[in-house]
N, C-alpha and C positions, 0 to 999 in steps of 0.2 A: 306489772301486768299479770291477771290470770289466766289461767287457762279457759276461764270460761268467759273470758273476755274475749274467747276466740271467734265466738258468735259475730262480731262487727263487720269480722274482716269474711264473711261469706257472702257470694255473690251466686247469682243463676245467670248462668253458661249458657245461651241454648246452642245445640250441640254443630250448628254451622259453622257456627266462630272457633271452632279449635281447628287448625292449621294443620293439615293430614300434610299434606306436600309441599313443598318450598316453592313460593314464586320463580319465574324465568329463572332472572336473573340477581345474583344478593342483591344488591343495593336500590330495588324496587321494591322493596317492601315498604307499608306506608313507616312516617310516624309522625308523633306527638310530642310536641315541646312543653315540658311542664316547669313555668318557670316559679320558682319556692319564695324570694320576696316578693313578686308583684302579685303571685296566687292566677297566672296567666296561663291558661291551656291555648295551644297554638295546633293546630292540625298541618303535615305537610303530605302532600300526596306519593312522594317518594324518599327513604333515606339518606339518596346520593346530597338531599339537599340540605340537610345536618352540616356542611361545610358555608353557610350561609349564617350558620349561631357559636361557629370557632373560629379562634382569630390567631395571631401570630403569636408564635411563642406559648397557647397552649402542649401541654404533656397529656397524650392518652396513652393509655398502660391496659394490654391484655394478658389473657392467660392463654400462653404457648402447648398447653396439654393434648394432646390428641388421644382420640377414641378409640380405644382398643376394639376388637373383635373378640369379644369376651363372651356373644350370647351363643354358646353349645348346644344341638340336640344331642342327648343320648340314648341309647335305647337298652333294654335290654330283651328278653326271651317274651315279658311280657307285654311293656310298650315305652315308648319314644317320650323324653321329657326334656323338657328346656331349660336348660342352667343357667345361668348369669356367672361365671368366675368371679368374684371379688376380690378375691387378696391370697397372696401364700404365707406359709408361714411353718417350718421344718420340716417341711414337704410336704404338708394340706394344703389344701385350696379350701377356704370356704366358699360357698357356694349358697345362693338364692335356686333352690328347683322349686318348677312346677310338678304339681300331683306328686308329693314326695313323703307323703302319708305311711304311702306300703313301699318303702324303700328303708331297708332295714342292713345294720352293720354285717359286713361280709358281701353285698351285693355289688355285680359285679358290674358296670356299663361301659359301651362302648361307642364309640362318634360317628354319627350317622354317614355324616361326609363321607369320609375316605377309610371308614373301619380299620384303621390302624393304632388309632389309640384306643387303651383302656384304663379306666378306671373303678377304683374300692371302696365303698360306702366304708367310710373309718367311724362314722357317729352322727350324732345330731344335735345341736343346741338351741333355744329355740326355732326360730324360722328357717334356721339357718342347716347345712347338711356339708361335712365333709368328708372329701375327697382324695383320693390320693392316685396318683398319676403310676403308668406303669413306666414311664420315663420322664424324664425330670421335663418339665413344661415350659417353654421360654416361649416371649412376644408372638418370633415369628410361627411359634405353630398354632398360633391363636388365628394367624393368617389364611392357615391350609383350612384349620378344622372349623372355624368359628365365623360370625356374624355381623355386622355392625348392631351394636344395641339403639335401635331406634326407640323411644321411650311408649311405655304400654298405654297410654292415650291414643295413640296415633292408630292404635286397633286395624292394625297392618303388617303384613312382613315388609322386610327391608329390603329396597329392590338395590342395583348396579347406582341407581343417580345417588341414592343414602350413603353410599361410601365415597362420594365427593360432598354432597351440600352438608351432612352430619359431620363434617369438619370444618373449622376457619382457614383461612389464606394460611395463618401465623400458627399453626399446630404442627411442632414436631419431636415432642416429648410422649411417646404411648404409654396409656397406665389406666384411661380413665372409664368409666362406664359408661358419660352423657357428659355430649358437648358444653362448653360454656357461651349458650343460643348466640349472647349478646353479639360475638365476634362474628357469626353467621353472614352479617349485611355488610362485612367489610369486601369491597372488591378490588380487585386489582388497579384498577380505573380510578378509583377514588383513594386508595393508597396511594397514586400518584401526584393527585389534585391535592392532597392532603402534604407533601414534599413540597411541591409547589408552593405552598402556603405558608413555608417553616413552619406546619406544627406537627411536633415529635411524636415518636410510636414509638414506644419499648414493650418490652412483657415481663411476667414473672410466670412462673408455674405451681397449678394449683390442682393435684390429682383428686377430681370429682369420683365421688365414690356411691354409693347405690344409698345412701342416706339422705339425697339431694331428694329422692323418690317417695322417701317414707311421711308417713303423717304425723304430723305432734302430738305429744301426749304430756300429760298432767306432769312427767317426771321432767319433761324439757323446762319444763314454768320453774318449779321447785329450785333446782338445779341451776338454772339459766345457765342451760351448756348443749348442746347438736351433736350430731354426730361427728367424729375429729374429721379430720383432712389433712394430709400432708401438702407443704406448702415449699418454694426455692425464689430468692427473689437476688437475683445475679449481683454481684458489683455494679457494674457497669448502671442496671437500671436503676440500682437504689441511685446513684451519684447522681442521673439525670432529674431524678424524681426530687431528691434532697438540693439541687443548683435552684428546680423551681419553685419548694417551697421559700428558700431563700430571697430569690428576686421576686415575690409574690405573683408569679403565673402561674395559671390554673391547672391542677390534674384532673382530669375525668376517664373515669373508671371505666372498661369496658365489661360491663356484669357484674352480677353480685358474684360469684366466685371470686374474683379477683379485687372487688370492692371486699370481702371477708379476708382474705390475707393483707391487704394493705393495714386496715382497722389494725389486723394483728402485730405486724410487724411497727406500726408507727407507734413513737414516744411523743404523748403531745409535750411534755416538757421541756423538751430539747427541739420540738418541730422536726425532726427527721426520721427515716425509714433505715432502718436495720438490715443488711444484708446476709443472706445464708438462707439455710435451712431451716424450719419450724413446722408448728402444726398447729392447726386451731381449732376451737370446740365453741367459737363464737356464736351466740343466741342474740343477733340484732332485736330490738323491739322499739316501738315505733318512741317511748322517752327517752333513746340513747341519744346522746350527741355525737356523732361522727365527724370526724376533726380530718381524715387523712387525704380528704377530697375533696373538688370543688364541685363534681359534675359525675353525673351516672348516667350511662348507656346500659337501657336494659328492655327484654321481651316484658309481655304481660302472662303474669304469672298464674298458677293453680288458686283459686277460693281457701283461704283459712293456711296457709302456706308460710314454713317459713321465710322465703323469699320475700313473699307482699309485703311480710313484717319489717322484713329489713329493708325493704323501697317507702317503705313507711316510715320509717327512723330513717332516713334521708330527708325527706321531703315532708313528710306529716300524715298524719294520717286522714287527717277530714280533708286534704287536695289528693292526696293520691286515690282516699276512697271516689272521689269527686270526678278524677282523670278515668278511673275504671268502668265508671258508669257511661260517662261520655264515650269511650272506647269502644264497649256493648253499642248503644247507639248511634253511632256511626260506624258500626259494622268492623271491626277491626278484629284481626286474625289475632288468636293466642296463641299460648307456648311456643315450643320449641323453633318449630319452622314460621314464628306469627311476627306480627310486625312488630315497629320497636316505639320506646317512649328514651326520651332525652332528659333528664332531669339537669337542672344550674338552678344553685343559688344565689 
C-alpha cells in the first residue's frame, strides 16, 4: 500500500456523529455486527446484546492500561499553556505544548493548579518541548497537578464524569495518554452475564502513547512501522490465550491496541502467544493477514487513520469501507465515547 492510497480510506464526518459525551450507561451504546465470511452487516440497538454472537468457551483479551492525568496547564509571567507529559527519560519529560513557539530554553513554568510545581524549558525537538521538573515527577502527582486527557476532537474540557467513563472497568496500570475506547462498553452487569456464560476475559497491557493521535505520513508507508508502544502480556493470560488456540476456541480482541500487541507477540508458526514484555512499531494495512485472532471489538474510527487500516486488515477493506458508510447512515456515534462495531470471521 501507498500513501497515496490513503485517499480510499477518507470519509465526511458531519460533525454530529462524533461522540462529545458518553452515553448513560457503557453497555448502551449501539453496535454493528460485521460478519467477514458471509460480508453480513447486522445492526444491534444496544452492546449489552454482543453476548447474543458469543458463545461458550470464547477468550476476550483487553488492555488493562489506565489513563494517566497527563494533560498540565502551565503558565508563566506571560500566559498559560497546555502540556500533554508523554514520557520521561533522565529527568526530562517530553512534552507535546500548546503555543510553544516563544517558549525558549531557560524558561521557566509553573502548574496552574496548586502553583507548587515548577518547570525548565531544557530544549526542543521537533513538535515536541522538554522539560525538566523541579522535583522528580511520579504518577501520583499527575493526580494533584493534572487532567484526564480527553482526546482534542471532543473540543471540550474534561469534566468529573471523564475521569470515570475515560477509563474501562479493567484499567489498573497508569501510563497512558487515551483510553483503549473499545473496553469503554464493558459494564459491570455484562462482566457478569459474560461469567455466566463461561466465556473468559483476561488482559494484557498496552501503554497508548500520543502517536495513537498523530496523522500518517509518507515515512509510515516507506518504512511500514507506527509509532512504538510498549506492550506486557502476563503468564497467566498468554496460557489461557495459548490452551484456546489449542482446543480451537475463539479470541476476540477488545481494540486495536490490544489487537496490535497480540499480532506482535503471536508466532504463527508455533500458533502461540509469547509472554513478557515487548514493544511494537506494527503498521497493520488492509493486505496483511492477521492470524492471532478470531474476532475484534472495536469504536469507529478517525477518516484516513491508522486504525481504519488495521480494522481493514481484519476484515477487508471494501466490507469495513461498506460497514462505515452504513454507520454514517444510520446515525451512529464515532470515536472515543461512540458506538462499537464487532467484527468475526
Amino acid at each position: 500500500m501507498l500513501f497515496s492510497d490513503l485517499e480510499e480510506f477518507e470519509f465526511e464526518l458531519p460533525e454530529d456523529r462524533i461522540a462529545r459525551y458518553p452515553v448513560r450507561n457503557r453497555d448502551e451504546s449501539r453496535l454493528m455486527l460485521v460478519e467477514v465470511g458471509s460480508e453480513k452487516i447486522h445492526i444491534e440497538e444496544a452492546f449489552k446484546n454482543i453476548v447474543s454472537y458469543l458463545r461458550e468457551g470464547d477468550v476476550l483479551i483487553g488492555n488493562h492500561t489506565k489513563v494517566s492525568k497527563r494533560r498540565v496547564y502551565l503558565k508563566n509571567p506571560l500566559r498559560t499553556h497546555e502540556a500533554m507529559f508523554l514520557e520521561s527519560k533522565d529527568g526530562l519529560w517530553r512534552c507535546k505544548i500548546r503555543n510553544s513557539r516563544k517558549l525558549k530554553k531557560g524558561d521557566r513554568l509553573q502548574d496552574v493548579k496548586t502553583g507548587l510545581r515548577f518547570f525548565q524549558v531544557e530544549g526542543k525537538e521537533e513538535e515536541f518541548v522538554f522539560l525538566r521538573s523541579d522535583k522528580e515527577l511520579q504518577e501520583e502527582d499527575f493526580q494533584t497537578i493534572g487532567e484526564i486527557p480527553i482526546p482534542p476532537y471532543l473540543k471540550r474540557e474534561a469534566n468529573s464524569e471523564d475521569e470515570i467513563r475515560y477509563q474501562t472497568l479493567f484499567a489498573k496500570t497508569p501510563g497512558s495518554v487515551a483510553a483503549p475506547t473499545a473496553g469503554l462498553h464493558f459494564s459491570e452487569s455484562l462482566f457478569q452475564i459474560l461469567k455466566e456464560k463461561k466465556i473468559q476475559i483476561c488482559t494484557l497491557e498496552l501503554t497508548v502513547g500520543y502517536g495513537t493521535f498523530q496523522p500518517l505520513t509518507e515515512e509510515n508507508f516507506q518504512n511500514k512501522k507506527l509509532h512504538r508502544e510498549e506492550f506486557f502480556l502476563e503468564e497467566a493470560s498468554a496460557s489461557i490465550l495459548n490452551l484456546a488456540k489449542k482446543e480451537g476456541r475463539r479470541i476476540i480482541s477488545i481494540g486495536t491496541t490490544t489487537l496490535r500487541a497480540l499480532e506482535s507477540t503471536f508466532d504463527p508458526k508455533t500458533k502461540t502467544f509469547r509472554f513478557g514484555r515487548g514493544a511494537t512499531e506494527l503498521f497493520l494495512q488492509p493486505d496483511d493477514k492477521l492470524q492471532s485472532c478470531e474476532g475484534l471489538i472495536t469504536n469507529f474510527h478517525l477518516p484516513g487513520s491508522s486504525l481504519l487500516l488495521l480494522v481493514s486488515a481484519f476484515a477487508g477493506k471494501k466490507l469495513i469501507l461498506q460497514a462505515y458508510q452504513k454507520a454514517i447512515q444510520g446515525e451512529f456515534r464515532f470515536y472515543s465515547y461512540g458506538d462499537a462495531m464487532l467484527i468475526l470471521k
